[in-house]
C-alpha positions as a printed Julia matrix, in Angstrom:
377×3 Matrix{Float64}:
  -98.45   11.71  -39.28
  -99.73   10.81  -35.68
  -98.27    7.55  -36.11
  -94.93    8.73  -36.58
  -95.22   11.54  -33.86
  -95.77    8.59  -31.4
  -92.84    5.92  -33.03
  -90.7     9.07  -32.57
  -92.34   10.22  -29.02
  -91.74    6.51  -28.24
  -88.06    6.62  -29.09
  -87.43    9.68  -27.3
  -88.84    8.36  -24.02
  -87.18    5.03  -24.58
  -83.63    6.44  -25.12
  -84.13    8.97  -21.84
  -85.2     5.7   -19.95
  -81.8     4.08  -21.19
  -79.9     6.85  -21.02
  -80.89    7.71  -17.39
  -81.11    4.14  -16.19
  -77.22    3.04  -17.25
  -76.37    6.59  -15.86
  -77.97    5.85  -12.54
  -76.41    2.14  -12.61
  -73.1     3.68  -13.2
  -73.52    6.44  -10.1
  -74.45    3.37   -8.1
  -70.97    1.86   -7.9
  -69.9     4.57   -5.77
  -73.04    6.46   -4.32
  -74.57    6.83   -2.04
  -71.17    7.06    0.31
  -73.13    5.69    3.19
  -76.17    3.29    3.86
  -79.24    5.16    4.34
  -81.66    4.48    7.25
  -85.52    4.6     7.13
  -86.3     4.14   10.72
  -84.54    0.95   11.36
  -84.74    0.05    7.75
  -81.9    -0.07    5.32
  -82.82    1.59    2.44
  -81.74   -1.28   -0.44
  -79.18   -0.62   -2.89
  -77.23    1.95    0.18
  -74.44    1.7     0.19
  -73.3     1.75   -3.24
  -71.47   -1.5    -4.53
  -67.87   -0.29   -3.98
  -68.25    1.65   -0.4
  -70.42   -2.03    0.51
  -66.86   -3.79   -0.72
  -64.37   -1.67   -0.65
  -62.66   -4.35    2.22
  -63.06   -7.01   -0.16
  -62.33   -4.68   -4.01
  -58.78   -3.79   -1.45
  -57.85   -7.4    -0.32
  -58.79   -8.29   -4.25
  -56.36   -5.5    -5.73
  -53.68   -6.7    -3.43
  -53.97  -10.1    -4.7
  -53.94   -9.12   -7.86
  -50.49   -6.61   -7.85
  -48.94   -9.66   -5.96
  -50.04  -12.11   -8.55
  -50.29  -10.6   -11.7
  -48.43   -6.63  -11.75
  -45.53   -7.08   -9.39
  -44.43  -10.75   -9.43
  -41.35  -12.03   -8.66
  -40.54  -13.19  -12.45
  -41.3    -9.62  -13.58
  -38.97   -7.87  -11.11
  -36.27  -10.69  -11.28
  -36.51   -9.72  -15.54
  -36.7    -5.71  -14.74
  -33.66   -5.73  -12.43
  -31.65   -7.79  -15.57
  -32.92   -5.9   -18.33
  -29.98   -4.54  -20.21
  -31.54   -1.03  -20.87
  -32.96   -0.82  -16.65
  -28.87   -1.95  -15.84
  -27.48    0.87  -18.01
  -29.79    4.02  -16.28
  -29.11    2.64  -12.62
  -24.94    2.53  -13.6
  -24.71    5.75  -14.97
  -26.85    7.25  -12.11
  -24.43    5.51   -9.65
  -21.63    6.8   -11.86
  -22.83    9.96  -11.87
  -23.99   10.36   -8.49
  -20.33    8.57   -7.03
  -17.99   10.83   -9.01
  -19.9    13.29   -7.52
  -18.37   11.97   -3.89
  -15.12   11.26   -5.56
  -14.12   14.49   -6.58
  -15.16   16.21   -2.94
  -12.64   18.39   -1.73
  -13.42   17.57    1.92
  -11.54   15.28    3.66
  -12.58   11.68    4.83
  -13.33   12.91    8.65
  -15.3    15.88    7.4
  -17.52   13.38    5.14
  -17.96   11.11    8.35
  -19.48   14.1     9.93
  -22.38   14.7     7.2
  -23.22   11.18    8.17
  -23.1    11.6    12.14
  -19.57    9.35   12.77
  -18.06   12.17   14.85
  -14.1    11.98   15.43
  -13.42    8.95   12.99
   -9.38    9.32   12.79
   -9.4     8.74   16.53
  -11.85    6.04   16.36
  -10.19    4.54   13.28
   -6.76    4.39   14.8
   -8.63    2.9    18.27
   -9.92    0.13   16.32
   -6.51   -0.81   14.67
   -4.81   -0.62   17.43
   -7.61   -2.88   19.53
   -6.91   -5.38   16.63
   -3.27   -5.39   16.78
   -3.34   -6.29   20.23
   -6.16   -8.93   19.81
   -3.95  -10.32   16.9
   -1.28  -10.1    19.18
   -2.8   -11.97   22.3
   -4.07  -14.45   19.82
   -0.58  -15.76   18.22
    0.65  -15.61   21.85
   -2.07  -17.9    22.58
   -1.72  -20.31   19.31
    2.57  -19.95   19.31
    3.44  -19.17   22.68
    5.15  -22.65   23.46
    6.63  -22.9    20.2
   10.01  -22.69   19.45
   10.99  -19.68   17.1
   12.41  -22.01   14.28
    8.45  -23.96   13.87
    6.67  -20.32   13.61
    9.13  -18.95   10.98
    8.42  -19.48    7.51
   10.61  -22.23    6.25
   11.25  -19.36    2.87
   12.41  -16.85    5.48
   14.34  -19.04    7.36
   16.61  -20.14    4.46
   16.55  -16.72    2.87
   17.97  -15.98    6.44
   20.81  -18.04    6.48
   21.53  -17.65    2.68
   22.73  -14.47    4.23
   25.38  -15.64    6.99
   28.46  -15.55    4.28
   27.38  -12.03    3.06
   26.74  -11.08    7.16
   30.69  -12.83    7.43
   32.58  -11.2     4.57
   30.64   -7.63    5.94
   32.24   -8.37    9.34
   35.6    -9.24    8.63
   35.74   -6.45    5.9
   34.24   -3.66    8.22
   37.33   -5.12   10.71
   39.83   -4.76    8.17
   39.13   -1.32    7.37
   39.09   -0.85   10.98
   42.27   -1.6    12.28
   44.24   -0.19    9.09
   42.84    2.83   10.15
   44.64    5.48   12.01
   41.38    5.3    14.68
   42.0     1.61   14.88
   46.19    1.61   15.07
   45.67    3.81   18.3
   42.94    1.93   19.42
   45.4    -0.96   19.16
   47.96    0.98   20.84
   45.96    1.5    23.75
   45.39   -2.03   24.16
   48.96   -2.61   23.95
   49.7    -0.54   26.41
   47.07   -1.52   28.89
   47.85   -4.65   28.47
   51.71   -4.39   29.52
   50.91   -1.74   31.88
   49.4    -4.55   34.08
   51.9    -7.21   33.68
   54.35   -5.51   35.85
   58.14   -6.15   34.89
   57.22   -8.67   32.02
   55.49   -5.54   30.24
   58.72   -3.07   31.08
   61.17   -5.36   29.86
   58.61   -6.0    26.37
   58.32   -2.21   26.2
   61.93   -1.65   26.97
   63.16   -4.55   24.25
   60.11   -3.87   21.86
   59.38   -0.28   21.62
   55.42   -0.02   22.0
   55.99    1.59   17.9
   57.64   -1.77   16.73
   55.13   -4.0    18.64
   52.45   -2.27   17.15
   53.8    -2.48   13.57
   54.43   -6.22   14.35
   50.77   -6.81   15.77
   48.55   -4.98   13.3
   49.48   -6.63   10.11
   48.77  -10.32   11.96
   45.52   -9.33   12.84
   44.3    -7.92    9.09
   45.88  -11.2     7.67
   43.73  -13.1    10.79
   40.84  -11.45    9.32
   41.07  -12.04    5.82
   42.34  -15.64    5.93
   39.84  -18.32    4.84
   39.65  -20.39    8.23
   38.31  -16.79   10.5
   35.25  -16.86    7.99
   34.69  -20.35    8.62
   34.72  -20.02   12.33
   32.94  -16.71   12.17
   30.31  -18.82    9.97
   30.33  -21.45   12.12
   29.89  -19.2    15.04
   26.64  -17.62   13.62
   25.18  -20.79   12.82
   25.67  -22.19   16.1
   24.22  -18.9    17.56
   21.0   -19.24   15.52
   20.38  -22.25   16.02
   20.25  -21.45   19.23
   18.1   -18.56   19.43
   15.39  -20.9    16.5
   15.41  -23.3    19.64
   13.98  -20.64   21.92
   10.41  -20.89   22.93
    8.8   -17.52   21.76
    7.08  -17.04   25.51
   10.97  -16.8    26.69
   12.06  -14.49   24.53
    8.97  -12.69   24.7
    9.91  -12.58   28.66
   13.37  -11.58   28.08
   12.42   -8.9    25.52
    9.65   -7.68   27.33
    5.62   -8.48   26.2
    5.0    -4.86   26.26
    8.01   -3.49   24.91
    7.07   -5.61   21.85
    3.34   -4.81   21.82
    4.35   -1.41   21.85
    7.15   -1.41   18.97
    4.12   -3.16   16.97
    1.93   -0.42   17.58
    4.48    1.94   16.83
    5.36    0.47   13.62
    1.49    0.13   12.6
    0.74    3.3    13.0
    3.59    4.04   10.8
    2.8     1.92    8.16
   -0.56    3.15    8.08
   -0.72    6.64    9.09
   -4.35    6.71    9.8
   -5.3    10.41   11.28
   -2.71   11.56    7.73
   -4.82    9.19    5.73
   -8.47   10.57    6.93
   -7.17   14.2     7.44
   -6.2    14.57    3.33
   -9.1    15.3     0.82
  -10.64   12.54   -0.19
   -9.9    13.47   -4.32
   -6.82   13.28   -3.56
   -6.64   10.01   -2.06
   -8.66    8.38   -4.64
   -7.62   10.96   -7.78
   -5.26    7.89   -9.46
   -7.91    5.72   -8.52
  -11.41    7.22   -9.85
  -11.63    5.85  -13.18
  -10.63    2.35  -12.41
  -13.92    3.0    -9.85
  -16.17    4.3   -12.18
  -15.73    2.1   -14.68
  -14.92   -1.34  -13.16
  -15.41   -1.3    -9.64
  -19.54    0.88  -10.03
  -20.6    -1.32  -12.67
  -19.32   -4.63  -10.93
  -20.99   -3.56   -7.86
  -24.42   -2.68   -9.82
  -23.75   -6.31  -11.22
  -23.39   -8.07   -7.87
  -26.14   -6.22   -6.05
  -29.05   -6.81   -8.58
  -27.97  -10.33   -8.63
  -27.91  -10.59   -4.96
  -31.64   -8.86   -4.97
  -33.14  -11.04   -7.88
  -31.81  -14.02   -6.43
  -33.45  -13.34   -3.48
  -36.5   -11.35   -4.37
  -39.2   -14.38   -3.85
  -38.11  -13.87    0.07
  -38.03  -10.21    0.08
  -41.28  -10.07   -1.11
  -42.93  -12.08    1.38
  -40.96  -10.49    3.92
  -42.19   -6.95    2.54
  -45.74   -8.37    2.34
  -46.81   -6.13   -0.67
  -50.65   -7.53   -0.63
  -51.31   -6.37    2.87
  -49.26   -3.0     2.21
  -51.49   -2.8    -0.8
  -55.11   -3.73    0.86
  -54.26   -1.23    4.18
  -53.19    1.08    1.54
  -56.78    1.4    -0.61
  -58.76    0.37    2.65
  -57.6     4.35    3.65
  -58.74    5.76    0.53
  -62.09    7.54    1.17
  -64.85    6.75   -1.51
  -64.91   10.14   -2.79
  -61.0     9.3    -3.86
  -61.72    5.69   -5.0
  -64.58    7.21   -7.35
  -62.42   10.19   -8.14
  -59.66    7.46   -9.45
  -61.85    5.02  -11.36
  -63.82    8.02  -13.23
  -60.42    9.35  -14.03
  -59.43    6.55  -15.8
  -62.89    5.06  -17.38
  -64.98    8.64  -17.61
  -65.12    8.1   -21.16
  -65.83    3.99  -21.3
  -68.64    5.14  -18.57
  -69.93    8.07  -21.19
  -69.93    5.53  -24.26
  -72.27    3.03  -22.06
  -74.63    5.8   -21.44
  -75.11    6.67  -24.6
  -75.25    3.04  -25.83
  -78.31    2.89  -23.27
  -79.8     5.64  -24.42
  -79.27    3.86  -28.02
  -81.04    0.92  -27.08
  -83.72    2.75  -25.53
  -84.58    4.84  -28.44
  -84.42    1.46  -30.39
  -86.45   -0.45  -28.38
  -88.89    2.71  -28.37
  -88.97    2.58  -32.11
  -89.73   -1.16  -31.87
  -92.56   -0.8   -29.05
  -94.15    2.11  -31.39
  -94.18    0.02  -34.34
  -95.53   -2.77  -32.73
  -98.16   -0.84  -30.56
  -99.51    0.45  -34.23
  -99.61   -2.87  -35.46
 -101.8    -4.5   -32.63
């Protein structure tokens, strides 16, 4: 019976031994915080082996996100992963028809994001760059003569139109002078014209009759008009004029016109074309109401598309631009040892109880052996 009280006494003081000692080993890692001094004498084993290394156990979990949790490979895959592509477009869909269907106007949203007065600043900039654009085909054109800087398409579509721009002349003329508005016109005429002839123009008057001449006179001039050979030379006349004005220099007619006149009549017609301040000043739903689902569903996916391409494609540069090891060594060199102890117990408390219990396991074991053994000898 003694023998057994003393295997078991044994076995009991063996697993406390184990027990204790892999506890103590554990507490170790971590305490104490701070070396402790005996005089001038470290005490050995003080620090414990993390708070001794937590500058190295920091620059050694940097490495170690950088090269084996966050590599570029597994964020280039992440960012094309079907599933990951899906959740970021329908947040962005979400979160931009949202901002589509705003009832504020395009100035107002400019204010939430500090761009104060953007209809006047808008219309500033477009005119700026209709005069810049203007100064800069002076510059490139300027000695050229009209007929080189028109398109060769306009320029025949132009003169396709003389015979229309003839026939609308010598129509329009015709219907003038049958008129009553054009017979006294013509009348007038007549009778200035005699009036200053002296006694030719009484004795034509007094022969005639102003009535007769009139009657005689009208008809000659409709037939002048609508006879084949006055659209030729009105034809001819046109050509010859345009060919004229396609031989100008565009600085000369720019002088004769006026440089500013025109600048302004291109500002003027700008601004009507694109109303700007009407534009910015009408709620934004409205503007882009026939618009939204051709955004949401083409233009917010596209965009998705392009931008994690553009990120993956360059994420090898971004991170060594970002320089995630450092971030992540200065990052756990600030954690105090209290929170570094805190964060491994929270995740290996149990692991840590099963290897105190396995020591006090092989204690009691080894106990049990050293009893047996100190019976036997």
């Amino acid at each position: 019976m003694n023998v057994f009280l003393m295997i078991v006494f044994m076995m009991v003081i063996g697993a406390i031994i184990g027990g204790v000692t892999n506890s103590l080993a554990i507490k170790m890692l971590f305490r104490p915080y701070k070396a402790i001094y005996i005089g001038k004498k470290r005490v050995p084993f003080t620090p414990g082996l993390i708070p001794k290394r937590r500058d190295e156990l920091a620059r050694q979990m940097g490495r170690t996100v950088v090269e084996h949790l966050l590599t570029p490979q597994s964020l280039k895959n992440k960012l094309r992963d079907e599933s990951f592509v899906r959740t970021i477009e329908g947040w962005a869909q979400e979160e931009v028809s949202k901002l589509l269907d705003t009832d504020k106007n395009f100035n107002e949203l400019a204010e939430h994001l500090g761009i104060h007065n953007l209809d006047e600043v808008a219309e500033e900039k477009l005119i700026t760059l209709v005069e810049k654009k203007y100064v800069s085909l002076l510059d490139e054109m300027g000695t050229r003569e009209i007929g080189h800087v028109i398109p060769e398409e306009l320029l025949s579509k132009i003169e396709v139109k003389f015979p229309e721009v003839v026939g609308y002349i010598t129509e329009k003329g015709v219907e003038y002078f049958e008129s009553e508005e054009g017979k006294l016109r013509l009348k007038r005429m007549i009778d200035d014209f005699l009036s200053t002839r002296g006694m030719l123009g009484n004795m034509v008057q007094m022969f005639l009759g102003n009535t007769s001449l009139i009657d005689k006179i009208q008809p000659e001039i409709i037939k002048f008009l609508r006879s084949p050979g006055t659209n030729e030379l009105l034809q001819s006349l046109i050509e010859k004029e345009w060919n004229k004005v396609k031989a100008l220099e565009v600085n000369k007619v720019i002088e004769q016109v006026g440089s500013e006149k025109i600048l302004t009549i291109l500002k003027e017609q700008t601004l009507h074309i694109f109303p700007v301040k009407k534009y910015l000043a009408t709620p934004a739903n409205v503007v882009i109401l026939p618009y939204k689902d051709r955004i949401l569903q083409t233009f917010v996916p596209k965009g998705i598309e392009m931008a994690g391409e553009f990120v993956a494609n360059r994420i090898d540069k971004m991170m060594k631009s970002l320089k995630l090891e450092e971030i992540v060594k200065d990052q756990v060199g600030t954690f105090s040892v209290e929170r570094l102890e805190e964060m491994v117990l929270g995740i290996s408390k149990r692991e840590f109880k099963m290897i105190t219990y396995l020591g006090a396991l092989l204690g009691g074991m080894i106990g049990i052996f050293q009893g047996i053994i100190a019976q036997l000898f």
